[in-house]
C-alpha positions in Angstrom: -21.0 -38.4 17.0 -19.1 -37.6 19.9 -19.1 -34.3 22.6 -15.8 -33.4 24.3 -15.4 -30.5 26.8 -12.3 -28.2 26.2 -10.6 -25.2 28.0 -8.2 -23.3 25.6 -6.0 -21.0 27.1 -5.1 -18.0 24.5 -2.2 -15.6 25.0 -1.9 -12.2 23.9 -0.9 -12.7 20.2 -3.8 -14.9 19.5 -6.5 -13.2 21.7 -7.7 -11.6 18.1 -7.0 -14.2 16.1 -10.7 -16.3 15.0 -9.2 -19.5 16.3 -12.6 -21.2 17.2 -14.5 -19.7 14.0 -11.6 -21.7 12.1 -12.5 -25.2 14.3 -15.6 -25.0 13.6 -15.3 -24.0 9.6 -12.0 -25.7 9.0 -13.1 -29.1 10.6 -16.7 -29.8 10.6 -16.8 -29.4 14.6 -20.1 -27.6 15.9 -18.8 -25.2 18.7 -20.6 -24.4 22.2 -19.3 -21.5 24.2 -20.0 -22.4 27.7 -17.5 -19.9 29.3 -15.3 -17.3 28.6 -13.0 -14.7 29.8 -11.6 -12.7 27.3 -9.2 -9.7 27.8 -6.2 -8.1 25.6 -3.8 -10.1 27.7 -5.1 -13.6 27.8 -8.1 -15.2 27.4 -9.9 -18.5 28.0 -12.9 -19.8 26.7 -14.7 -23.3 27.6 -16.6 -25.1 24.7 -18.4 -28.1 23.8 -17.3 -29.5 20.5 -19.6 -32.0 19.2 -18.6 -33.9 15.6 -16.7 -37.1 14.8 -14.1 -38.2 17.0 -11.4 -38.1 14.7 -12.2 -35.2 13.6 -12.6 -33.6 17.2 -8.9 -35.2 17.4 -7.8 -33.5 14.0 -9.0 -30.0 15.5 -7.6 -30.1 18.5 -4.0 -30.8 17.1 -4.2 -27.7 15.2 -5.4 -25.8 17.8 -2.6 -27.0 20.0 -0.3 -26.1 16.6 -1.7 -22.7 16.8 -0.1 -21.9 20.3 -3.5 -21.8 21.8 -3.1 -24.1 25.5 -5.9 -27.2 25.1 -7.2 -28.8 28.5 -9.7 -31.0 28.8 -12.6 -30.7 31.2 -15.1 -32.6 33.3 -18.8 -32.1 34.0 -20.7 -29.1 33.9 -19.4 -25.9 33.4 -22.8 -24.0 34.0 -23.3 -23.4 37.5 -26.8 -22.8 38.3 
């Protein structure tokens, strides 16, 4: 198993659409919200995905295919 940290970075068009429901149905990825800020202009969200890596990989690429910006991230994202 492997755990990867991700920022996605929706625009307006896809603030609606269930991108991360789909990750995590589509692709055998569990998903962890960590952060979010979602408005009806843009949104971002920070998760933990946790599944195999090349599966993690797969997802990922059709997130990016979805128009949704992927960014990695570092350490935690919970501040006490």
């Amino acid at each position: 198993m492997d755990r990867r940290r991700v920022r996605f970075t929706f625009q307006s068009e896809l603030v609606k659409e269930p991108i991360i429901y789909r990750l995590g149905h589509d692709f055998h990825i569990v998903t962890n919200i960590r952060r979010a800020d979602v408005g009806e202009q843009m949104g971002w969200v920070i998760l933990e995905l946790d599944g195999e890596k090349e599966e993690i990989e797969r997802g990922l690429q059709w997130v990016s295919s979805t128009g949704v910006r992927v960014d990695p991230v570092g350490g935690d994202v919970i501040e006490g």
